[in-house]
Every structure is written in C-alpha cells, then in structure tokens.
N, C-alpha and C positions, 0 to 999 in steps of 0.2 A: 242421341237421336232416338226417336220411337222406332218399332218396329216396323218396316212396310208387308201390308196386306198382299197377300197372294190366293187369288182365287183360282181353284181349281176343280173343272167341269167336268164330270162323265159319267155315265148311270152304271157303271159296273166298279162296284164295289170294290174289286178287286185291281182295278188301275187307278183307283185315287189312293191306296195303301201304297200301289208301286212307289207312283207320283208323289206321294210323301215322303218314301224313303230316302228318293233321288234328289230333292229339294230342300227337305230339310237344314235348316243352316243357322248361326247367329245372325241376329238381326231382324228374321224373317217371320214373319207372323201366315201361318197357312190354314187357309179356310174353305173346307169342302163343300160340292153341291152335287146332288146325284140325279138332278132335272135342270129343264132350263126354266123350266117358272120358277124353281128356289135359288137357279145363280141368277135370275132378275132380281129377286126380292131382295139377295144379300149385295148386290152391290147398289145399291139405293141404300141402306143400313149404313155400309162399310164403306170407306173409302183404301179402293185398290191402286196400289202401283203397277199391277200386273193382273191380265186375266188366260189361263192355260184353257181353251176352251174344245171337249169334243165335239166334231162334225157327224157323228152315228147316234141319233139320239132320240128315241122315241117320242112323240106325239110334236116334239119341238126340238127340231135339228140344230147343229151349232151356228149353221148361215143364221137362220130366224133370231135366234138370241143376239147374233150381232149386229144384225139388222134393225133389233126394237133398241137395242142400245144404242146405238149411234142417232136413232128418234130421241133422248132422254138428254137433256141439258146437265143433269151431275155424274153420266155417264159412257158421254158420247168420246168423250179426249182420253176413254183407256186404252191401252195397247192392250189387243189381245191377238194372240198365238193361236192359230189352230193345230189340233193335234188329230190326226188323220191317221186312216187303213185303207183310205180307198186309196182311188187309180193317180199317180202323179200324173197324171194328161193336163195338159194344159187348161182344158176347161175348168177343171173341178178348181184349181189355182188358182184361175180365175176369178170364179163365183164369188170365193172366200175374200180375195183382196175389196172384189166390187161393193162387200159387203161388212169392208170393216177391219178384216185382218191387214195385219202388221207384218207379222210373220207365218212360216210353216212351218211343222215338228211333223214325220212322219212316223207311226208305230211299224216293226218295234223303235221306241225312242232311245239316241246314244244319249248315254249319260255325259258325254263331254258336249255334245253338241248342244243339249238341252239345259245345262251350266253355263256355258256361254253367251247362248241367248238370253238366257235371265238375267246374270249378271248388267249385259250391255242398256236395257231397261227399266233395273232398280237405279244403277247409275244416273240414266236421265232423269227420273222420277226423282233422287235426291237433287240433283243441278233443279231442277225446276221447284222445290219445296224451298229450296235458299233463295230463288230468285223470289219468287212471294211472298217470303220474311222478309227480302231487304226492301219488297216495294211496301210492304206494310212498315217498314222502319223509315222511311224515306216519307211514306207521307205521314208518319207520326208527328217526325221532323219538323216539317212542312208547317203543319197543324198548329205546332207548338209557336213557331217562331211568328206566324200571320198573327194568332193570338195575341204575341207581345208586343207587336208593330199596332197592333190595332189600340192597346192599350196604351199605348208608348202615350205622354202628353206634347213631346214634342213630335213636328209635322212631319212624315217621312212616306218618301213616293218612290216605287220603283218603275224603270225603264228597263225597257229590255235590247239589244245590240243594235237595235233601228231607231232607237229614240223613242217608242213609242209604250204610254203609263200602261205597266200590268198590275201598278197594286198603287193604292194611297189607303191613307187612314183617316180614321176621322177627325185627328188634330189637323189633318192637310188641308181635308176637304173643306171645315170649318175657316180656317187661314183664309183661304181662297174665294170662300165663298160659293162656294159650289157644291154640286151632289156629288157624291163620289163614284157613282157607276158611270154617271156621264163624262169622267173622267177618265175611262181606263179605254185606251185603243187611241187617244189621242197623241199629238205629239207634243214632249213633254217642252222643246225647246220654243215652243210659243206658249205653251201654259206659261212656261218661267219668263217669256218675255227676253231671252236668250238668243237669238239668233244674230243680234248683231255683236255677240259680245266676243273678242278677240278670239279667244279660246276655244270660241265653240266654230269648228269649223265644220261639221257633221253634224247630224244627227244628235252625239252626245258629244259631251267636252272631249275634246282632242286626249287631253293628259290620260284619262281614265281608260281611253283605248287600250293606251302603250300600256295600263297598269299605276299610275299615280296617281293619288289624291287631287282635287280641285276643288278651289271655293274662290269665291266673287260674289261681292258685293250686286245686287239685282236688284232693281225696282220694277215693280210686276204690280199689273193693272187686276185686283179680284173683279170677279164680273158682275159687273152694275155698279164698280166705282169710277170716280172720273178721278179721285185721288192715288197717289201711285202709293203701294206699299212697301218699305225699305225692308228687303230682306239679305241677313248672309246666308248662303248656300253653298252647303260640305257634299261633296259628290265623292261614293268612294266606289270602285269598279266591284264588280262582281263575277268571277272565273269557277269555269269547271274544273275537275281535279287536277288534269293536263294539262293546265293553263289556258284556254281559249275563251274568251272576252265571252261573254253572255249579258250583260247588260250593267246600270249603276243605278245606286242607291242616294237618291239626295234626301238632305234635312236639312228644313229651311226653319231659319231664325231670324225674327225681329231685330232689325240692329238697332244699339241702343242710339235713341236719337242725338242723347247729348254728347254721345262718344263718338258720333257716326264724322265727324270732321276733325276729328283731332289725328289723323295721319295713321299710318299702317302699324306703328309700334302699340298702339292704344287699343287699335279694333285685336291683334294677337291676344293682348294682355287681359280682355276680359272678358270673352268662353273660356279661358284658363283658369281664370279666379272664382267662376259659376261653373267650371265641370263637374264636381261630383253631386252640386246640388241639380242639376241637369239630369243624370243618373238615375235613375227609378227599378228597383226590385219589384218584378212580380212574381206572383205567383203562376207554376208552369201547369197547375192544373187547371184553376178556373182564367187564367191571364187578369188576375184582377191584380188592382196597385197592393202590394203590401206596405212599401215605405220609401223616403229618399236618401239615398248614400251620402253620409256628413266623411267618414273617413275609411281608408283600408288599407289591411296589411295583407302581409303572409300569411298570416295564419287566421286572419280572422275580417272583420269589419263591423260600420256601426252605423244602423239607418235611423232617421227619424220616421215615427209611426203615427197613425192615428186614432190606430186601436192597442190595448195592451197585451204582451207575450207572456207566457210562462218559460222562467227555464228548466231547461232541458228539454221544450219545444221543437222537433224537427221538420224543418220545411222543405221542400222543393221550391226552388226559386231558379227564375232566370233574368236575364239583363241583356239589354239592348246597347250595343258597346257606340262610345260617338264615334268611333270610325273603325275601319273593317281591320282586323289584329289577326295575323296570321291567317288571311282567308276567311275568316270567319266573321259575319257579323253582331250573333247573339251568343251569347255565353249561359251554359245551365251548370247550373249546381245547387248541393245539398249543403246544409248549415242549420244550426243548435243555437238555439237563445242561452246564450249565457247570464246574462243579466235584462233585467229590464227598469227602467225611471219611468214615472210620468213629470212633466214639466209645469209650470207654472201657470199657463196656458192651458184651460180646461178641455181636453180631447185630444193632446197631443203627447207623444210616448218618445221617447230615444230605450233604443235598445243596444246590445252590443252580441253578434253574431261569432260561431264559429265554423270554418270550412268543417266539412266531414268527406272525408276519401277524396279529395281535391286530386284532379287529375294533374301529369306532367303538361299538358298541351292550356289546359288552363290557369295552372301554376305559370307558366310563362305569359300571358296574355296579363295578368296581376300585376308582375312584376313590369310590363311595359306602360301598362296605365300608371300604376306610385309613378315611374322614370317619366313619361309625357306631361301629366296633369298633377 
C-alpha cells in the first residue's frame, strides 16, 4: 500500500522537528506547513489521512483553517487533531469541535498518547481506501457484465425480488417489441404474460425463490401484436453472497415451431444440441461479439469468427453462461489464439483458443458446462 499523508501544522519551527521525531514511522508519509495559508494550499495538492493541526497561530489560527476546510469539498472529510497550550476550559474544547476537530492533543504532547491517536485514524483512513477500491471493483464488475448482457443476441431481462424489470437488453426489447426504458420498473409477470402460469405464484416464479432453476413454455402477446409469440423461458435466481434472494434472470427463446408439439422429451433435446452454438465470446473491453463457441475443453476451446486472429493473439474475453453455475452468471477470462482457418465461406474464421491462468472457480464452472451440454 502507498504511504499515508500526514500533515502537520505550526509556525514554530521548532515543534514540527519535535512532531517529526514523534511520528515518524513506516508507512507514513509526513508533510510540514509553518502557516495556515500553506496547510490550505497543501492539502488541496495532497491527499491526507491525517491533519495535526496548531490552534496559536498567527495572522490564521488553527479554528480558521478548519473552518475554511471543512467549506472545501476535497477537504472537508479529514480528521484533524488539534494540538493546543492553551486553557483545557470547556469552551476553547468547544470552539475546536464546532469547528471541525476530531480530536484534542494538548502541549506538552505524550508521546504514547499522540501514537495512539494516530494510529486509530490511519487505521480508519486504510478501512475506508479498501472500501472504495471494492466500490470501484464492484462497479467495474457491474460495468463489464451489463456490457455483455447488452451485447448478448439472445434476449435476457432482469427482475428484481418483487418482480419488477431492472434491466433488459436490446435482443429482449426487440423480441418484444418495445423500447427498452419503458420497460424497466414494470412487472415482469405480465410482460411475460405469466401470471396465470402454475409456477408463478408471486411476483417471480415460485422455484427461483427457494433457489431453483425454471423454464415454461409461454406465449406472450409483444405490443401491437394480436398474434401470440411462443417462447421458452429459462429463469435462473440471483443471491447475495449469504444467500438471500435478490431477484431472477430470465432468457427468452423462440420455440421451435416444428418441435414445439412433439412432447417434453423433444423441447429438452434441442437447446442441448444448439447450446454451444447459443454461446457467444465477447470481448470484455469494448463488449463487442468476437465469435460463436463450436466446442470446449479443459484447456482450451474453439469459436467460429468473423474476422481473422493471429496466434499468439491475447484476448480478454467473457461469456454469458445459459444458466447461473455456481452463483455466478457471466464468466471472464484470458485466452491465446493458437491457431486460426478461414472457411469456405468468404468472411467467416474458426479459430482454436487457449485458457491463460484459468482460475480454480472457472475451471469448475468448464467442467460443469462439457457434463450439462
């Protein structure tokens, strides 16, 4: 980790040398100011986890400094400590809190006391520097996976624990016939024309509640058709880390017509025999198509493209899994063109990929797609 900034205020020379000696430590980055117009200027510069501020200070006392600071939006949220000789009276206490301080340090300063207060505020300042890396990781996340729903060609809508759309994509919205904003707050069980259907006793399907997969045959009216559209619908639940239900994830498919009456062993048998062509690689930076999955292994796999690769090519890519595999719905990873064909077929490529640093958690999720499909 970097080191954290410590600013430390006072016009006398002589007690920021103290203040240095006392403070100095690994980790700690310490930056002096001998006014309060230069500890303004440097923490606008600098970002502090800590400001040791004096209250005796000519032309601009230490109230004033913490009083324009706490006016300053990149520097109103610092803790800072005043470090005092005057009267411990309440009032003066006072002033100091009304105006910003955090804590007290009175001169002469204990060296154990003034350790301990610091320590307890770099502490928080690291707790808080991890909490807005993981929000910045979280909405990286976020970011990445909307991107590939968005790019996904098959239709895919999410609901949140009340049934109601927080997300569609533009295969959905097209499906449907509809605009896609005007979709999102509704409820998804009359979009899907769902309410009467055994399963759905709620809001969302019963199953998905408790944690299990659901799919049913639906026919669903897009708007401004008088004809119904046959779709199957895969519903798979969506849970926070601890397991509590937060909402489900449906993708809707055209059933095929000719198949659509030949009885339940028939409708199984063919999203099994079209899953990996179903499958689509994108790319996790721009979420554009790269290719369609023909096969995969452990260690490798093999998309059809429509542009040509070179190998030794290394991509980022990710993948929209058909159904949610160990909690998870999209899968990222890195992979190496090993080979590459063009086909017979003017603008169309097969290539043959390989995993690079394949995680344990994705390595498993591999191996349950080859076992499923």
């Amino acid at each position: 980790m970097n080191k954290q900034n410590i600013l430390v205020v006072d016009d006398h020379r002589e007690n920021l040398i103290a203040m240095e000696a006392l403070l100095d430590g690994e980790g700690r980055q310490l930056i002096m100011a001998g006014s309060g117009n230069e500890a303004l200027a440097l923490a606008l510069k600098h970002d502090f986890a800590l400001i040791l501020l004096d209250v005796q200070m000519p032309e601009m006392d230490g109230f004033e400094v913490a009083q324009l600071m706490r006016q300053n939006r990149k520097t109103r949220h610092i803790p800072i400590i005043f470090v005092t000789a005057i009267s411990k009276e309440q009032k003066y206490v006072f002033q100091g809190y009304r105006n910003g301080a955090v804590d007290y340090l009175f001169k002469p300063v204990d060296e154990r006391i003034l350790d301990a207060k610091v320590n307890v505020f770099l502490e928080l300042d690291r707790q808080r520097r991890k909490l807005q890396q993981a929000v910045v990781q979280m909405k990286r996340l976020k970011d990445e996976n909307e991107r590939l729903l968005h790019a996904l060609g098959e239709a895919v809508i999410g609901a949140d624990a009340d049934g109601r759309v927080t997300f569609c994509n533009a295969s959905a919205a097209a499906l449907l016939n509809a605009d896609r904003d005007a979709l999102l707050g509704g409820p998804v069980s009359a979009l899907l024309g769902a309410e009467d259907a055994p399963a759905w006793a709620g809001p969302v399907p019963a199953p998905c509640v408790e944690g299990r997969h659901w799919e049913e045959d639906l026919d669903v009216y897009p708007y401004g058709h008088e004809e119904p559209l046959p779709l199957r619908v895969h519903a798979n639940p969506v849970r926070r880390e601890g397991g509590a239900f937060t909402g489900v994830v449906f993708m809707l498919r055209r059933r095929d017509e000719q198949g659509a009456g030949d009885g339940r062993r028939e409708r199984r048998r063919w999203p099994r025999k079209r899953m990996f062509h179903e499958l689509v690689v994108f790319d996790r930076g721009t979420g554009g198509n790269v290719g369609r999955l023909i096969n995969l292994g452990a260690g490798g796999f093999k998309l059809l493209l429509r542009r040509d690769v070179a190998p030794g090519e290394q991509l980022e890519l990710g993948m929209v899994l058909p159904d949610q595999i160990g909690g998870v719905n999209t899968m990222s990873f890195n992979a190496r063109v090993v080979w590459s064909e063009g086909l017979d077929e003017p603008g169309e490529y097969h290539a043959g990929f390989q995993f690079l640093d394949l995680s344990e958690a994705n390595g498993e999720i591999i191996e349950i797609l080859m076992e499923r499909y």
